[in-house]
N, C-alpha and C positions, 0 to 999 in steps of 0.2 A: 722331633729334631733328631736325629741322627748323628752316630758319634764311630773314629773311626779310633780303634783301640789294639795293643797284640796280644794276644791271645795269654802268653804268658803274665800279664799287666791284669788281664779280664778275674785270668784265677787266682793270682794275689790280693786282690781286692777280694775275694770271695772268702780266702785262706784267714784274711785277719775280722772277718765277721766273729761276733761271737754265736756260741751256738743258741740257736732255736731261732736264728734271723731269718732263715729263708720261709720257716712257717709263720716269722709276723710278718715280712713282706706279704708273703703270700696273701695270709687275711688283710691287710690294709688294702690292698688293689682286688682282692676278690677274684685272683685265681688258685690256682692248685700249685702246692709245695711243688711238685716234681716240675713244671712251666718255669717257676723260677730258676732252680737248682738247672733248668735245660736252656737256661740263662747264660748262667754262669761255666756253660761247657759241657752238661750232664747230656744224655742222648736216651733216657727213660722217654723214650715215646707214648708208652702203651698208658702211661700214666700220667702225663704230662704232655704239652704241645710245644709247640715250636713258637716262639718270641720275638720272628725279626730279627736271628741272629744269624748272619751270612759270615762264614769261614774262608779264608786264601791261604793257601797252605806259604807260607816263608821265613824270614828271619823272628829271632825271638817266639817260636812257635804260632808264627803265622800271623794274617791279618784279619780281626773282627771288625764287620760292619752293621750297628745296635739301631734298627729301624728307630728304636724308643728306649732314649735313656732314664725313663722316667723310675724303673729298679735300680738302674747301676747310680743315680741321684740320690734315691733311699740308703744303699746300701754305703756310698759314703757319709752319709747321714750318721748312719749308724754309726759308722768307723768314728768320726768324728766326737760321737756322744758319748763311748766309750772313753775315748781317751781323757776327758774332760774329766771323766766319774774316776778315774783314777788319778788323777792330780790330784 
């Protein structure tokens, strides 16, 4: 499923991860840290791949379109799970 998001929105949800989420994403789907991170905006080709992430350059830093939200699902997962542990 497909999710249409702005760009600026894509890297605040990346900004309130805690650190070492993009290397458990990573291992729980069974790709490479840098595919994720090139998720979430990052352009590390050489070491990572491209993830269905179509850019439109406009307001709010443009338009992302997420062939597969099944990362940006996790990664509010995550957000989520944090906030709890801190309550």
């Amino acid at each position: 499923m497909s999710k249409t998001i702005t760009f600026n929105e894509l890297r605040r949800v990346k900004d309130q991860l805690p650190d070492g989420t993009m290397q458990i994403i990573a291992e729980k789907l069974n790709l490479n840290a840098e595919t994720v991170r090139n998720y979430f905006g990052g352009t590390n080709w050489e070491n990572g791949e491209s993830v269905g992430f179509h850019y439109e350059q406009g307001p709010d830093g443009g338009i992302v379109t997420l062939d597969d939200t099944t990362i940006l699902e996790l990664a509010y997962e995550m957000i989520e799970n944090q906030a709890k542990a801190e309550v």
